[in-house]
ZAMARGU-4260 file (C-alpha; in steps of 0.2 Angstrom, whole numbers, plus 5000, padded with zeros to 4 digits):
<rodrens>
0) 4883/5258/4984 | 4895/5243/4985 | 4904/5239/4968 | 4900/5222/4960 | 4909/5206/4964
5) 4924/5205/4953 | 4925/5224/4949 | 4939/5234/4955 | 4937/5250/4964 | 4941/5265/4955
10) 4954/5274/4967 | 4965/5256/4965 | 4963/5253/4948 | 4979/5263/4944 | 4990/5257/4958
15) 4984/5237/4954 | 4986/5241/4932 | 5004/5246/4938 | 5006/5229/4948 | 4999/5221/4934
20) 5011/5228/4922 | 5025/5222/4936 | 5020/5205/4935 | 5021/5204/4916 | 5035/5210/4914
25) 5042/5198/4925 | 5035/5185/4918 | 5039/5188/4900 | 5059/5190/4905 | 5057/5176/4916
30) 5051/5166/4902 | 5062/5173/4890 | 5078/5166/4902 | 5073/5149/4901 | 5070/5150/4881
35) 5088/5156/4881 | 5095/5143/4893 | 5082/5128/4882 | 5088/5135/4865 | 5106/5134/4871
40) 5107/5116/4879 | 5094/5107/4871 | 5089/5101/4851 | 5075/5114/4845 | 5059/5103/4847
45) 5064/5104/4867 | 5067/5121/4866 | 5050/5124/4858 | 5041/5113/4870 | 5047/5123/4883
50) 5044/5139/4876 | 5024/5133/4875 | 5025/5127/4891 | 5029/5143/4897 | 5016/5153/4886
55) 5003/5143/4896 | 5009/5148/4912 | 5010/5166/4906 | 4994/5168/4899 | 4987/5159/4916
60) 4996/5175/4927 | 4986/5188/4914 | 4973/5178/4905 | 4966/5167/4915 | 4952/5160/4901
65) 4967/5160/4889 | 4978/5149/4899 | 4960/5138/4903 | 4960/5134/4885 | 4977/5131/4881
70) 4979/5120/4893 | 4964/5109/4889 | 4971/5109/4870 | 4987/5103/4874 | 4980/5089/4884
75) 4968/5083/4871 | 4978/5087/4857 | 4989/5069/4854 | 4988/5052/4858 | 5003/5040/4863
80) 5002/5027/4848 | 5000/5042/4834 | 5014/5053/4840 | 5023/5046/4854 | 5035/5062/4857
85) 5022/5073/4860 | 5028/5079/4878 | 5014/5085/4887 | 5006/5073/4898 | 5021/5062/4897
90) 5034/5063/4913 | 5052/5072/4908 | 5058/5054/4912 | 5050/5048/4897 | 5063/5044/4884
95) 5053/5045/4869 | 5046/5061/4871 | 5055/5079/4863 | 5056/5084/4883 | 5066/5071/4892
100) 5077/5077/4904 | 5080/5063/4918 | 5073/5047/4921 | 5071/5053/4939 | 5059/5066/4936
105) 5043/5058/4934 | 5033/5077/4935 | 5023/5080/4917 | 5023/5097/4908 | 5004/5096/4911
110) 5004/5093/4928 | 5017/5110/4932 | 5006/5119/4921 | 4990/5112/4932 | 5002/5116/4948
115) 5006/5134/4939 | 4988/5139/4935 | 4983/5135/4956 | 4998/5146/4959 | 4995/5160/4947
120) 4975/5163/4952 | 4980/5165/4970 | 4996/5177/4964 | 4981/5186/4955 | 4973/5186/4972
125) 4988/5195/4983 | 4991/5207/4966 | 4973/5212/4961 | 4966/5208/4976 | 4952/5197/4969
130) 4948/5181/4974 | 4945/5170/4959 | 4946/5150/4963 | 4932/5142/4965 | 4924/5127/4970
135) 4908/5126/4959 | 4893/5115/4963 | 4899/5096/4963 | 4914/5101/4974 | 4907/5088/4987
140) 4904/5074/4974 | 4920/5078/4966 | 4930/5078/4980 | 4923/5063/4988 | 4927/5053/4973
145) 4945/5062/4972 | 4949/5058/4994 | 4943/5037/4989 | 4957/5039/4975 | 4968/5044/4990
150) 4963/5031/5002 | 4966/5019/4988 | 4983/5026/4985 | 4989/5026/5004 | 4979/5009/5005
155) 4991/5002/4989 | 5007/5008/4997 | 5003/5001/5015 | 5000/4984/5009 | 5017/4985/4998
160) 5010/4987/4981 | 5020/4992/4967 | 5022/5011/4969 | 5026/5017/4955 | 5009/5008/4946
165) 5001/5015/4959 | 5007/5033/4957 | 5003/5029/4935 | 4986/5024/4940 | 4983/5040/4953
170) 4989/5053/4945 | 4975/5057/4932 | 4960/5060/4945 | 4973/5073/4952 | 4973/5080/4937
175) 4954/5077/4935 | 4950/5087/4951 | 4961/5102/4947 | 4955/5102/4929 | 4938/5103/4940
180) 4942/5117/4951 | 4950/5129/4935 | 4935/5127/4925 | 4922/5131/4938 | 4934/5147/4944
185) 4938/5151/4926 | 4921/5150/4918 | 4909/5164/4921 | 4898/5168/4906 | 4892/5159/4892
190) 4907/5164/4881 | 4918/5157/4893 | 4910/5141/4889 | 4909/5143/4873 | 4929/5143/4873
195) 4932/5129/4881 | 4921/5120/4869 | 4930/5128/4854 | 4948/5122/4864 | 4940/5103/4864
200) 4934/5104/4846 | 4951/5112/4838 | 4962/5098/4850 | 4951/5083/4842 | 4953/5091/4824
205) 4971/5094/4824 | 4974/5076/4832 | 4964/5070/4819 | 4976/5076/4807 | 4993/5071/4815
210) 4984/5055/4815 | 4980/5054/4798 | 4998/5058/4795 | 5002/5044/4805 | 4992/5033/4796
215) 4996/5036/4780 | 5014/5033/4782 | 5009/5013/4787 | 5009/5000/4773 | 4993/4988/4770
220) 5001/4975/4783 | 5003/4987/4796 | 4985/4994/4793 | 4979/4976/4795 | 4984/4978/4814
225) 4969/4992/4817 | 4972/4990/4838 | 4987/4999/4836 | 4983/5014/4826 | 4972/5024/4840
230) 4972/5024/4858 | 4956/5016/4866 | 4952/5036/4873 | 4958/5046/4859 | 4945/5038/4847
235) 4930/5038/4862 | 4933/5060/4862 | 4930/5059/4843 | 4912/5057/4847 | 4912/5072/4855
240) 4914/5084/4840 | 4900/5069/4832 | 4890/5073/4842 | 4893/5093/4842 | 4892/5093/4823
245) 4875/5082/4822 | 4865/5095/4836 | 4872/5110/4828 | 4863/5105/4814 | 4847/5098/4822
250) 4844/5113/4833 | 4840/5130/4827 | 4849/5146/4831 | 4866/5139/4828 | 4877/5151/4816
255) 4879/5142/4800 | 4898/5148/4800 | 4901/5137/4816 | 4888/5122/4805 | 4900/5122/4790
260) 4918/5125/4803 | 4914/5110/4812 | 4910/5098/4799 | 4926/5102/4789 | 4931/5098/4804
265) 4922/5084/4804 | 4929/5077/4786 | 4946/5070/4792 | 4940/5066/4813 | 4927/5051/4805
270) 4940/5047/4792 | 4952/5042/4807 | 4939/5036/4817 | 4934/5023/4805 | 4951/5015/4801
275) 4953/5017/4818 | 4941/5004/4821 | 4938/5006/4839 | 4921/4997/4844 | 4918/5005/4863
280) 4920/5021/4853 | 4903/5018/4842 | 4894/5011/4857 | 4896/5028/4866 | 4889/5036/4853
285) 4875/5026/4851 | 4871/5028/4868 | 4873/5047/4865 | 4864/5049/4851 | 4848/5040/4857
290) 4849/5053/4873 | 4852/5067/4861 | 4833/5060/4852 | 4826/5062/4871 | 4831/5081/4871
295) 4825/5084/4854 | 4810/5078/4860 | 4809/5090/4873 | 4812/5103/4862 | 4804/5100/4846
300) 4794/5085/4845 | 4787/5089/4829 | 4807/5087/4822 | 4809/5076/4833 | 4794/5066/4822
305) 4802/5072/4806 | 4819/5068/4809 | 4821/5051/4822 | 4811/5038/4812 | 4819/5044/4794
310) 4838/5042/4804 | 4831/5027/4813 | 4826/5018/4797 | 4842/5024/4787 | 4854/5016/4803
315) 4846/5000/4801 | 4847/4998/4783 | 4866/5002/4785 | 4869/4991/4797 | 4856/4976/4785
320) 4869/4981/4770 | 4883/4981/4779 | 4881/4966/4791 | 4893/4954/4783 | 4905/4965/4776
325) 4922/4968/4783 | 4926/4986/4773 | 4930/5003/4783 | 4915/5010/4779 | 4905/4993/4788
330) 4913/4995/4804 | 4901/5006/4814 | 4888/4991/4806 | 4902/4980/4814 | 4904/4987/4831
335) 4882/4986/4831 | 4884/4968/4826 | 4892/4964/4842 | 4884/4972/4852 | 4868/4962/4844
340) 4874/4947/4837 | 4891/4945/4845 | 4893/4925/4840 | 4890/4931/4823 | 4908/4944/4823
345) 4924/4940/4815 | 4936/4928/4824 | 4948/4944/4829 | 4931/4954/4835 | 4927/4936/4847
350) 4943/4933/4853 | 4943/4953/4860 | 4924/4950/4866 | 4931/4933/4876 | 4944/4944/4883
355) 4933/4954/4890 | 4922/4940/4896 | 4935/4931/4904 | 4943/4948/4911 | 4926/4953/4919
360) 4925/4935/4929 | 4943/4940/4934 | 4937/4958/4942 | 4921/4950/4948 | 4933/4937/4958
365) 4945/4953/4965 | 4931/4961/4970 | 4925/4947/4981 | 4941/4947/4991 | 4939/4964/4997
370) 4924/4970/4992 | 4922/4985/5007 | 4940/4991/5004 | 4946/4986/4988 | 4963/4979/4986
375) 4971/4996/4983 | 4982/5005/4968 | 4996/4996/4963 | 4991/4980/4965 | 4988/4967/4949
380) 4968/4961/4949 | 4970/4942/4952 | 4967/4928/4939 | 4958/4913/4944 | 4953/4911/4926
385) 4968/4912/4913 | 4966/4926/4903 | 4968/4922/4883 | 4982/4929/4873 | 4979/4948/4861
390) 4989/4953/4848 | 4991/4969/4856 | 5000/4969/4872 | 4998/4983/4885 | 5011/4985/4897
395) 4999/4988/4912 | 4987/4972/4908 | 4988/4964/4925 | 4984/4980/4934 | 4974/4992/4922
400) 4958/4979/4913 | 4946/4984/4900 | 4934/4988/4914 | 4936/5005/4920 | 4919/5004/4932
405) 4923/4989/4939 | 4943/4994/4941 | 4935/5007/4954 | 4927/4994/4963 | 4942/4982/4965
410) 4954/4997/4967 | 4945/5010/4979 | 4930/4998/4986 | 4912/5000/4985 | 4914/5019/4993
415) 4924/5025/4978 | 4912/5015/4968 | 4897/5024/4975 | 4905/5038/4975 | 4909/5039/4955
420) 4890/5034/4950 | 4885/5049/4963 | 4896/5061/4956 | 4893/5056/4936 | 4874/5053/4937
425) 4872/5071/4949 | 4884/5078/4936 | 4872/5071/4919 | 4852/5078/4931 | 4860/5094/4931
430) 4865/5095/4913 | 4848/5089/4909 | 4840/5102/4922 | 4849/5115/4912 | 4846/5108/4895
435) 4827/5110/4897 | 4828/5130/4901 | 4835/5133/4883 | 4827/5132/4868 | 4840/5136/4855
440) 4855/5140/4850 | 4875/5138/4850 | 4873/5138/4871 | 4860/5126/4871 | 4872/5114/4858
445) 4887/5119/4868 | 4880/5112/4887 | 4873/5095/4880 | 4886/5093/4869 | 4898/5095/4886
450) 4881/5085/4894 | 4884/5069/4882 | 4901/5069/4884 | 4900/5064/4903 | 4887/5051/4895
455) 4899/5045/4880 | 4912/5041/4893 | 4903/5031/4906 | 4898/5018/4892 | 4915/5019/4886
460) 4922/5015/4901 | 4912/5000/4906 | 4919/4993/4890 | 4938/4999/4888 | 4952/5007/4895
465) 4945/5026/4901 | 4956/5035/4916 | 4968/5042/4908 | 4974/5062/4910 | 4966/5065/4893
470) 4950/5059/4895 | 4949/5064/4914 | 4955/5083/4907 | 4939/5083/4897 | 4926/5073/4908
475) 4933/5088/4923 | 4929/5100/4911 | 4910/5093/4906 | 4908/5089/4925 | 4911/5107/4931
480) 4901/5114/4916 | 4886/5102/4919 | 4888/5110/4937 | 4888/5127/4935 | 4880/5133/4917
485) 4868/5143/4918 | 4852/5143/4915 | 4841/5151/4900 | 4829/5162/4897 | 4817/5147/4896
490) 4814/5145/4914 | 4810/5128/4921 | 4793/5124/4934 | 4802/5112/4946 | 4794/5101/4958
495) 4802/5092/4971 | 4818/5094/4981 | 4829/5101/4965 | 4818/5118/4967 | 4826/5127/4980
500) 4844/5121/4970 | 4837/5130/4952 | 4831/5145/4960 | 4850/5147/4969 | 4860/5139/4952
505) 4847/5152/4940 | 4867/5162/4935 | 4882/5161/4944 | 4881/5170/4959 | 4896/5180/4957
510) 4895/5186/4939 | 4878/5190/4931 | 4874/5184/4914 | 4865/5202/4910 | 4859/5216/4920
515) 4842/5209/4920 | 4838/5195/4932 | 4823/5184/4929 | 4816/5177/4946 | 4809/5163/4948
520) 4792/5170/4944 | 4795/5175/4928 | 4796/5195/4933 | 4810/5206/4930 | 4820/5210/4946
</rodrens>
């Protein structure tokens, strides 16, 4: 009998352990020389960025899963308006970060470690001798969307746009695809899952608190100017743990440890997240809280009748008692109010909407210049209609809008724009297929938490600033696990052309989720 995909064969599992113990040795002398040489030339926070830095490309060479999670962490971990030195998705060229080293080197920490984890599976490849990359389910949609970010890139640089822009605006999808390809490599059983979800939930916590730090240090003045204390993404992936927290509790099967973790958890994330006052935030978890009603309809429509109308008629009379009030706790009230009323918002609320309104007849007019092509990376969207004046200013504003779905259009042409609604509205029907094979528990919260994130950031982005490196980090990883998760004991009776699909996608083909396999007519196999 053959061994199992993955398993190594007994008369090489000395002779590949000793390899093993070669590498890691290697690795750990090779990390301790450039400590040395970071301690000696550099201030201590440098030396200690490093030092993390290569921790995560260590335990990508022996622990893969390890190295998966730490490097979602560290991407998600910090924003640029609450701690601008944090170094990890910033370029060594970036003066304000702990890990500056030339203004000619543009590379990020995050991006070598992306680089270092492709290298380090296939170096577990020539030294184990198994093949562990990956290209998971969506690969085609994925890399469709990825080779229209290329096109617009070559296209920007052809037709003389500013290349460095261009190479700003790029470089997150790169990152999007790898984060992509890692996950669906990495991630074999439901615990693996599980762990990426546990990285994403810990990086929004502890943000919360460097945040909360951050704010607390401002006087009342300071707080008075809310659109500085967040960035636009950083507050949009606090509804992911929201969201988490709320179907932990509404589904059964969760362990009650996890119930009460995350919501301490939860304590200083909503704190943030309402001084924060990020509007496009709370419309993404509108929207993902009225899908997360549809799926607890599947499930349990008897809780569904128990719970719905109750939070229904308790979110309206918040929003009633809150309508005209201008206090922390009103502003999810608030941000509802624009969306329902938006003549009825404050003058700062309306001068942001008329932004947006005037910005979107701007992209609508860039569109029309080139609508097969697209106009390409780099270059600023044009401005028949003045745009009016913010109290923030954003130093990207001419070439990055509010926008993000219809920044793809004007940037990559209606290819790239196809392409991006294929790959998110494939990426959300598989979720949901999967979604409806488990009845309970932490899996079933895990997948349509990761399910709901995709959703969360396709409304945010049609309303604020969305493709950056840490939001493409997580919608990568939610991608590839709406791709590839497996499904439950609660097997689905499919009709149509997804059939053949869920009887191939029923567990990963390499790696069997139990010894058991259940067919697709319910008998054991």
């Amino acid at each position: 009998m053959s061994s199992p995909v993955g398993r190594l064969p007994a008369n090489t599992m000395y002779v590949r352990r000793s390899h093993g113990v070669g590498l890691t040795v290697f690795i750990i002398v090779t990390s301790g020389f450039f400590a040395a040489i970071a301690r000696a030339t550099a201030p201590k926070p440098f030396a200690l960025a490093v030092m993390l830095m290569m921790l995560t490309i260590l335990a990508w060479c022996l622990r893969p899963m390890v190295g998966l999670c730490a490097t979602v962490f560290f991407a998600l971990v910090a924003d640029n308006t609450t701690s601008p030195w944090y170094p990890f998705l910033k370029g060594f060229s970036s003066v304000e970060s702990i890990m500056f080293v030339s203004n000619a080197l543009i590379v990020s920490p995050y991006e070598l470690v992306l680089i270092a984890s492709l290298l380090a599976l296939f170096g577990r490849y020539l030294v184990l001798g198994t093949w562990e990359l990956s290209i998971g389910r969506l690969a085609g949609a994925v890399a469709a969307f990825t080779a229209f970010v290329l096109l617009a890139l070559a296209h920007g640089y052809v037709t003389g746009a500013n290349t460095q822009i261009a190479l700003f605006e790029a470089r997150p999808f790169i990152a999007f695809f790898t984060v992509y390809i890692l996950v669906s490599s990495v991630c074999h059983t439901l615990a693996d899952y599980r762990h990426v979800m546990w990285a994403v939930l810990a990086a929004i916590g502890v943000h919360s608190l460097i945040a909360f730090q951050y704010i607390s240090t401002r006087n009342e003045d300071q707080l008075k100017l809310t659109e500085s204390l967040l960035d636009h993404g950083a507050a949009m992936r606090m509804d992911v743990l929201i969201v988490f927290v709320i179907a932990a509790w509404l589904f059964p099967g969760t362990s009650r440890r996890l119930r009460f973790t995350t919501t301490l958890i939860l304590v200083p994330v909503f704190t943030v997240y309402l001084i924060a006052e990020r509007r496009a935030a709370v419309v993404g978890l509108v929207g993902a809280l009225a899908l997360l009603a549809v799926v607890l309809f599947w499930h349990s429509r008897r809780l569904f009748f128990r719970v719905v109308p109750i939070a229904g008629l308790l979110l309206a009379a918040y929003v009633g008692a809150f309508w005209n009030s201008t206090s922390t706790a009103a502003f999810p009230a608030q941000a509802v109010k624009s969306v329902i009323s938006p003549s009825s918002v404050s003058d700062r609320n309306q001068s942001s909407d008329l932004y947006r309104i005037v910005e979107n007849l701007d992209l609508n007019y860039t569109i029309q210049t080139a609508r097969i092509t697209g106009i390409g990376l780099g270059h600023p969207f044009y401005r028949p209609y003045p745009l009016p004046a913010l109290v923030s200013s954003f130093e990207y504003a001419a070439y990055i809008p509010h926008n993000s779905f219809l920044w793809v259009w004007m940037t990559m042409g209606f290819g790239g724009f196809v392409a991006m609604l294929y790959m998110i509205g494939r990426a959300v029907a598989l979720g949901a297929t999967r979604i409806r094979s488990w009845s309970s528990g932490t899996d079933l919260v895990v997948l349509l938490t990761f399910v709901l994130s995709v959703v969360i950031f396709s409304i945010f982005s049609y309303v604020d600033i969305a493709w950056d490196a840490g939001n493409l980090t997580l919608l990568g990883a939610a991608v590839a696990v709406c791709a590839n998760y497996p499904y439950g004991p609660k097997r689905l009776v499919s009709v149509g052309p997804l059939e053949e699909e869920q009887r191939a996608d029923d567990e990963p083909p390499d790696r069997p989720m139990s010894p058991v396999r259940v067919g697709p007519s319910g008998s054991r196999r």
